[in-house]
KOLZA-138984 format. One record per atom (N, C-alpha, C): residue number from 1; y, z, x. Coordinates in nm, 2 decimals, decimal comma. Layout:
ATOM/NUM/Y/Z/X
...
END
This chain:
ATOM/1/1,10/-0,80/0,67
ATOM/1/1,09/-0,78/0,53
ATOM/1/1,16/-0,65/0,49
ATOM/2/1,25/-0,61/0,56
ATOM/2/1,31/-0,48/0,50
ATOM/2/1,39/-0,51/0,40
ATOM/3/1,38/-0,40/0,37
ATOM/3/1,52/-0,42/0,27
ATOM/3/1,57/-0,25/0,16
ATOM/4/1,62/-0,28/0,09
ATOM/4/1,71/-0,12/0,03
ATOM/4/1,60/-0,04/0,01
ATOM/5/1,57/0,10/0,02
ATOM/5/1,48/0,19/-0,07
ATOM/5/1,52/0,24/-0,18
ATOM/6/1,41/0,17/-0,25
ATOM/6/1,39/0,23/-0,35
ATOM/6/1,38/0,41/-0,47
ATOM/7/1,51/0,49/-0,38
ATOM/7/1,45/0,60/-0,41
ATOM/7/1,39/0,66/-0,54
ATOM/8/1,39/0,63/-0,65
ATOM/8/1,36/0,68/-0,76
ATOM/8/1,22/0,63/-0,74
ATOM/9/1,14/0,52/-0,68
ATOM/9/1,08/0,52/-0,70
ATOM/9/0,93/0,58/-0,64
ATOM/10/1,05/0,64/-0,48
ATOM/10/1,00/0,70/-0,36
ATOM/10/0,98/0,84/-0,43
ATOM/11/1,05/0,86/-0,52
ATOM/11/1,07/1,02/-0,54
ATOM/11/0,99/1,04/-0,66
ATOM/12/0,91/0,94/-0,71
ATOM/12/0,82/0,98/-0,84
ATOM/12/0,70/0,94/-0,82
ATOM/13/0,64/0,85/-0,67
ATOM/13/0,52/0,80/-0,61
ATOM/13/0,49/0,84/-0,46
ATOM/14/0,51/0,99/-0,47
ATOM/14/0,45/1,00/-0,30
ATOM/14/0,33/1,03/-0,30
ATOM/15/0,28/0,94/-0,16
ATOM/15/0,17/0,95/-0,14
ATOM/15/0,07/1,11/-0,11
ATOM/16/-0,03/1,08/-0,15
ATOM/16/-0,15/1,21/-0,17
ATOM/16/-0,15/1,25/-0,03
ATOM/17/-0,13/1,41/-0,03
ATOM/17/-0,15/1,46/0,12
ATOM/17/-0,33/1,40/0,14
ATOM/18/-0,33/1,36/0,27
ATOM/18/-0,47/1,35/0,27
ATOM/18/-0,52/1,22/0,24
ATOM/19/-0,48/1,13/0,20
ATOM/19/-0,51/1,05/0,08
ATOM/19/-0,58/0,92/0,16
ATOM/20/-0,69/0,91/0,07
ATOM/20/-0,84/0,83/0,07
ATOM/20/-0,79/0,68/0,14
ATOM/21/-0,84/0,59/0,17
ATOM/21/-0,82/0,44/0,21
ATOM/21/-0,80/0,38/0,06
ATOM/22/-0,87/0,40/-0,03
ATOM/22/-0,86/0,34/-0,19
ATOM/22/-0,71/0,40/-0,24
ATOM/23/-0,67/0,52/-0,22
ATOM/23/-0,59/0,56/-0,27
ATOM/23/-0,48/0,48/-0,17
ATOM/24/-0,47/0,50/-0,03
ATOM/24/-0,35/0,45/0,04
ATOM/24/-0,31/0,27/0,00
ATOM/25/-0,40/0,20/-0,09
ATOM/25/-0,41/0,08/-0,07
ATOM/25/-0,36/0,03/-0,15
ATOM/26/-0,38/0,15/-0,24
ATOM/26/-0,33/0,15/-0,40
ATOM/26/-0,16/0,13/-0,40
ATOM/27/-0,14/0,27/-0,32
ATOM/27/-0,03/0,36/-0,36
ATOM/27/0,10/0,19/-0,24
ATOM/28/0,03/0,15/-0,12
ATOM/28/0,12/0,02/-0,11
ATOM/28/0,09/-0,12/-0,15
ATOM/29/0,00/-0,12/-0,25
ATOM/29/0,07/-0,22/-0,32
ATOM/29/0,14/-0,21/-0,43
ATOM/30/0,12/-0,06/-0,49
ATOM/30/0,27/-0,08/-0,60
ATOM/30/0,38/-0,09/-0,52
ATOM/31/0,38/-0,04/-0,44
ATOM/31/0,49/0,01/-0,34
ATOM/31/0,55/-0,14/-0,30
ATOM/32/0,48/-0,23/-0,26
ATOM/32/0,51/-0,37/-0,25
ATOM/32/0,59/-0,47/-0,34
ATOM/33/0,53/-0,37/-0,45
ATOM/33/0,57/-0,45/-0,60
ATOM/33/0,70/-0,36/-0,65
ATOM/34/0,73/-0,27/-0,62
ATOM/34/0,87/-0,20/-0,68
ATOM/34/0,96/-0,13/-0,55
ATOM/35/0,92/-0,14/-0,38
ATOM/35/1,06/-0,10/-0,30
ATOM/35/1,08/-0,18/-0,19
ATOM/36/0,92/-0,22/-0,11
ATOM/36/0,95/-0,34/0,00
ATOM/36/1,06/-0,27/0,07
ATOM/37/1,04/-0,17/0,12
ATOM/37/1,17/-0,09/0,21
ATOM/37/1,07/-0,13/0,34
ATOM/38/0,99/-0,12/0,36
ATOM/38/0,89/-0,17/0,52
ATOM/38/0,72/-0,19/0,50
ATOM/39/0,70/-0,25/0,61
ATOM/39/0,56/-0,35/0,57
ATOM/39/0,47/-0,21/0,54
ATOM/40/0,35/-0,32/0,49
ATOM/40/0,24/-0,23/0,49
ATOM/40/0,15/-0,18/0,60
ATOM/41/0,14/-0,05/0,62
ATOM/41/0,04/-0,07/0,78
ATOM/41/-0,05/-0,14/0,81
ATOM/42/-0,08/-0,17/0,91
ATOM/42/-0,17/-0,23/0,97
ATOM/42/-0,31/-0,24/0,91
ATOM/43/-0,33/-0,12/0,96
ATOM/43/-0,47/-0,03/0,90
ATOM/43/-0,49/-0,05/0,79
ATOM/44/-0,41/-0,03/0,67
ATOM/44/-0,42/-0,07/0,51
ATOM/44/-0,41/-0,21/0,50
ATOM/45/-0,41/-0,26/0,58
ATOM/45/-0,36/-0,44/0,55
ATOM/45/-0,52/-0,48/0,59
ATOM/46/-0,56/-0,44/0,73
ATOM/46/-0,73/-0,46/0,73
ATOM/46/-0,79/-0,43/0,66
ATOM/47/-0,79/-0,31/0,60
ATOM/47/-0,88/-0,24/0,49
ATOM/47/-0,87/-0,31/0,38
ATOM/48/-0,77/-0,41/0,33
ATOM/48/-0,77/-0,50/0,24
ATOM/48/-0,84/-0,64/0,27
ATOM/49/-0,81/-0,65/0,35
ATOM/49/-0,91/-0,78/0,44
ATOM/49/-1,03/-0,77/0,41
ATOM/50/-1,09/-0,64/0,47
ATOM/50/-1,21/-0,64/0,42
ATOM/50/-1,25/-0,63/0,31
ATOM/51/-1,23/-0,53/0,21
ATOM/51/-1,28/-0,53/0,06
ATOM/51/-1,25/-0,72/0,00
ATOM/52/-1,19/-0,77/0,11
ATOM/52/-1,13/-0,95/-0,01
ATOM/52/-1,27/-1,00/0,06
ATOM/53/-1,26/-1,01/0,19
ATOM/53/-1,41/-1,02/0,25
ATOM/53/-1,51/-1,02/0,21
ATOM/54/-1,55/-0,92/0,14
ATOM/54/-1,71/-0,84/0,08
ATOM/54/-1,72/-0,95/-0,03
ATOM/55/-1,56/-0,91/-0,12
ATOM/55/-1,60/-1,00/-0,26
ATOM/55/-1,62/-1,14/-0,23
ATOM/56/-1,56/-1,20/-0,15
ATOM/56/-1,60/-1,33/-0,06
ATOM/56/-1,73/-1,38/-0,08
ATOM/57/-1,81/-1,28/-0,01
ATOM/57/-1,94/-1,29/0,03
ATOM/57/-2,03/-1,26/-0,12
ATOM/58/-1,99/-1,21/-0,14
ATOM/58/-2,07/-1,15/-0,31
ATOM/58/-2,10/-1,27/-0,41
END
């Protein structure tokens, strides 16, 4: 799924030094929605699984 970067968009949405699981999950799915320059991690891809999970269950 690569493809061009987006830099204007890279250069007006960088990610929070530090930044929370809610924040990282945030910040690639816009990121999904306006550059798709490379996948989402791993780790933030689980951490969505789960939060879809919970509401699943709810």
């Amino acid at each position: 799924m690569k493809s061009t970067i987006n830099k204007s968009w890279h250069s007006t949405h960088r990610m929070p030094k530090g930044a929370s699981m809610p924040q990282r999950i945030n910040w690639h799915l816009q990121h999904e929605r306006h550059c798709q320059c490379r996948p989402t991690p791993e780790l933030v891809k689980k951490a969505m699984e789960r939060i879809v999970a919970k509401k699943e269950i709810s």
